[in-house]
N, C-alpha and C positions, 0 to 999 in steps of 0.2 A: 720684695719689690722696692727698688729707690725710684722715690717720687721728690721731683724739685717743685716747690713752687715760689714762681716769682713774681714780685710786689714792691709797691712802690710805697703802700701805705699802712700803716698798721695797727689794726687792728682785734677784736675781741678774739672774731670769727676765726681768726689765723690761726692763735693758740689752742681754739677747740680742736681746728683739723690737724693740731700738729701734736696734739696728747690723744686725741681716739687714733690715729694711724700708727702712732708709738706703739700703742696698746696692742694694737693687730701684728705688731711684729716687722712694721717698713720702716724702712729706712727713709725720715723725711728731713728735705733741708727746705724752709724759707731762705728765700735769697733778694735782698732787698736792689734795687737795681742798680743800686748808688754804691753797690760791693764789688760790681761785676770789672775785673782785671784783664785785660788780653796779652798775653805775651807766647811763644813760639807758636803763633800760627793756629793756636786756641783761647776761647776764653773760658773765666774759673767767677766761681766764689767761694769765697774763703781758701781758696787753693785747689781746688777741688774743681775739675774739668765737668761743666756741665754736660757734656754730651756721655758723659756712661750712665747717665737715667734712666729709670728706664720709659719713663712719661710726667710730660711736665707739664702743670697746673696756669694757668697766669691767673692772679687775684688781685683787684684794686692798683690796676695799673691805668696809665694815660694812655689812649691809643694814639697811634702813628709819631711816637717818638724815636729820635736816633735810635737809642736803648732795645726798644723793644723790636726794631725791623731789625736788626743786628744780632738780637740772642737770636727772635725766630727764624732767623737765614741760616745760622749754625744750626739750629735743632734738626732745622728741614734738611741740611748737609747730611747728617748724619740718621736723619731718620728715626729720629726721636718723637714720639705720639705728641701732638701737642692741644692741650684743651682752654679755648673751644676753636672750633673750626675757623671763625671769621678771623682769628689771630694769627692763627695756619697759616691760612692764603691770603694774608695782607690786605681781607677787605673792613678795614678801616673803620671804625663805628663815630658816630657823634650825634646830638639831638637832631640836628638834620639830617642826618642821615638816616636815622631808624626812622625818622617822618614820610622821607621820601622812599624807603626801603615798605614800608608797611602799605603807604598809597600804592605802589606799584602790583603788592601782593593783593591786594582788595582788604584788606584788614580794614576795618572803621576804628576811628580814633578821630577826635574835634577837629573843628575845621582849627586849621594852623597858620601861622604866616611868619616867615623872617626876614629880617632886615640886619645889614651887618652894620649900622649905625641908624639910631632912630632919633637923631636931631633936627632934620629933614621932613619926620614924618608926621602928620594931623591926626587928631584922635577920630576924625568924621573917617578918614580914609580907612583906620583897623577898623574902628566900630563898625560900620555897614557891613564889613566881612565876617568880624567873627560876635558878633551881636552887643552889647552892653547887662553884666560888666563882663569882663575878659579878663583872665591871665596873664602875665608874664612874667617870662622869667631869662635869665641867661641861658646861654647855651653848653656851658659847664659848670650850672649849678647841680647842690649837690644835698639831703637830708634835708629840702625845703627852704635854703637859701637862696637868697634874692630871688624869691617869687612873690609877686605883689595881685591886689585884686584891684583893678581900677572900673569905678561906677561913672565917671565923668571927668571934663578935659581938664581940670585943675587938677586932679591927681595925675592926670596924663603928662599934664604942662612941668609938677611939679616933679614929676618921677625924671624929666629931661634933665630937667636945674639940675637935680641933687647927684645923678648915676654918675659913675665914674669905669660903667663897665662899657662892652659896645657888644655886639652881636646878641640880638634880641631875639626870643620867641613871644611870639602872642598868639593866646589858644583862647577857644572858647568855652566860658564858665560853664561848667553842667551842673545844675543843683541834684544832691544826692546823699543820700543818709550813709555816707561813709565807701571806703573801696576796698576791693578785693584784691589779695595779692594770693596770685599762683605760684605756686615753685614745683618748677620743673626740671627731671633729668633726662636730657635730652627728649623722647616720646614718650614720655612717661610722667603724670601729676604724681609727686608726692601727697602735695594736700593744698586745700586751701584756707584762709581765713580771710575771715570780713573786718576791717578798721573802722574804729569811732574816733572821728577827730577830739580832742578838748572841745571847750565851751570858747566862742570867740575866736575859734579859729576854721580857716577855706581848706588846708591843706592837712593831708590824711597821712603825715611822714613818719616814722617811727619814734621818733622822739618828740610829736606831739600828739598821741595818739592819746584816749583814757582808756582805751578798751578794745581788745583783740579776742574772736573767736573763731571756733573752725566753723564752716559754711559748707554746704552740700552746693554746685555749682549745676546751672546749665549746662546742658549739652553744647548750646550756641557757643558758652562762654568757656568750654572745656577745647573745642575745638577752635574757638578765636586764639586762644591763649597758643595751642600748639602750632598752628599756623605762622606765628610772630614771631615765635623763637626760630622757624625753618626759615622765614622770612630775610632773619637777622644771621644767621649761621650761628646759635648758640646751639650747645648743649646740656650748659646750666645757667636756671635764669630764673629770676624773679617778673612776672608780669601783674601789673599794676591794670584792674580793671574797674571800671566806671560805672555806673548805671543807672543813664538821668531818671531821677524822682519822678517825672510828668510822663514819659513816653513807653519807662520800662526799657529804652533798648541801651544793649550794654557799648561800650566804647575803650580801646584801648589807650591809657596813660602814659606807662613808662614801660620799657622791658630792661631789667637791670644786669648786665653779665655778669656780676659780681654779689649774688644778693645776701645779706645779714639773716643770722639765722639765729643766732643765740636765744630770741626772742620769741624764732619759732618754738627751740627745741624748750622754753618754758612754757608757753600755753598749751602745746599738742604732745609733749614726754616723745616726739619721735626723734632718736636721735641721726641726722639729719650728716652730721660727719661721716657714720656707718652707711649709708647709702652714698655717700661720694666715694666712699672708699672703694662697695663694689663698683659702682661703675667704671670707676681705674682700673679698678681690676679685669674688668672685662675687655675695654678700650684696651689696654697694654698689649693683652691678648690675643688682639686680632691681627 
């Protein structure tokens, strides 16, 4: 099978899936977006016409860029499987959007609010919504960048002074002894595991974690998880779940279409490329 996948960013996880899929015998090309050539009425990378694939991956890409509505309009020309679905049919992902894509489905996940510039806005006016302290973060932050936890209007006032970004989220803090992230292939949990932030730190992100283990999951929380990704049109996905310390009830974080695994396949030994691999395999197949 020739499998493309194309990526804008690069990473660990790429070279896992492109030396286990070696191994099984496919023909894989990474194709970074910034290769992609057009000339007779096709486009290539590296030379090589992407539409004789036979199903193509997208990894660690930006959504709704020129680039990417352009290869997925040729793939769709020619009828090349493309994974995951919302990339297909050009519906478009972004923190707002998985917010208001999840409200719609009845998914729960903190109360939210966004603002495309918050120089205008008063700390009374978020606070009474999403309670004190609260969240925020940009809206294509990324491994826990520029997320801040604000207790009061000085850091609110001072978060205005200093930012240089604009399109804001602000979520409500849920106190919690660490989150769970699901990884899913399409209707199917691979596995989960429970995160322990560092000492001194809000944020439960991979690279400030001290401690990852696997977790036997709720029902509630097996079937929120699968919900969000049908929600979002993924069919591989990392979901990021909550579960405030006081109330017990769980809440969903992030849904990731592109989630890091390296990290799985060292706490849990499951190797995590061979289960992508079948699913292509299957996907290609149908």
């Amino acid at each position: 099978m020739k499998i493309l996948i194309v990526h804008a960013i690069e990473r660990n996880t790429l070279q896992l899936l492109i030396d286990a899929w070696k191994k099984a015998n496919h023909y894989v090309k990474a194709c970074n977006m910034k290769k992609i050539e057009i000339y007779d009425g096709k486009i290539y990378c590296d030379q090589e016409d992407i539409a004789t694939f036979d199903i193509a991956l997208f990894r660690e890409v930006r959504d709704n860029t020129d680039e990417e509505k352009m290869i997925t309009a040729y793939l769709n020309d020619h009828k090349i499987p493309i994974i995951d679905t919302r990339i297909r049919d050009g519906k478009w992902g972004s923190k707002i959007n998985t917010y208001l894509s999840l409200s719609k489905a009845g998914v729960p996940f903190p109360e939210t609010m966004f603002f495309p510039s918050i120089q205008n806005k008063k700390f009374s006016f978020v606070s009474t919504r999403v309670g004190i302290p609260f969240i925020t973060k940009i809206i294509n932050g990324q491994q826990g960048k520029w997320v801040y936890l604000i207790h009061n209007e000085s850091e609110f006032d001072d978060l205005k002074a200093h930012t240089t970004h604009e399109k804001f989220l602000f979520q409500r803090f849920i106190e919690n002894d660490g989150d769970i992230r699901v990884f899913i292939l399409w209707d199917t949990i691979l596995w989960s595991i429970k995160r322990k932030w560092q000492e001194g730190e809000f944020r439960n992100n991979v690279a400030l974690w001290w401690s990852a283990q696997h977790v036997d999951i709720s029902q509630e929380i097996w079937d929120m998880a699968l919900k969000a990704t049908k929600a979002l049109w993924l069919q591989i996905a990392g979901v990021d779940v909550i579960v405030d310390k006081k109330s017990g009830k769980p809440y969903i974080l992030e849904v990731n279409r592109s989630p890091e695994f390296e990290w799985f396949m060292e706490a849990t030994g499951i190797n995590v490329a061979h289960h992508i691999i079948s699913f292509l395999e299957q996907t290609a197949m149908k």
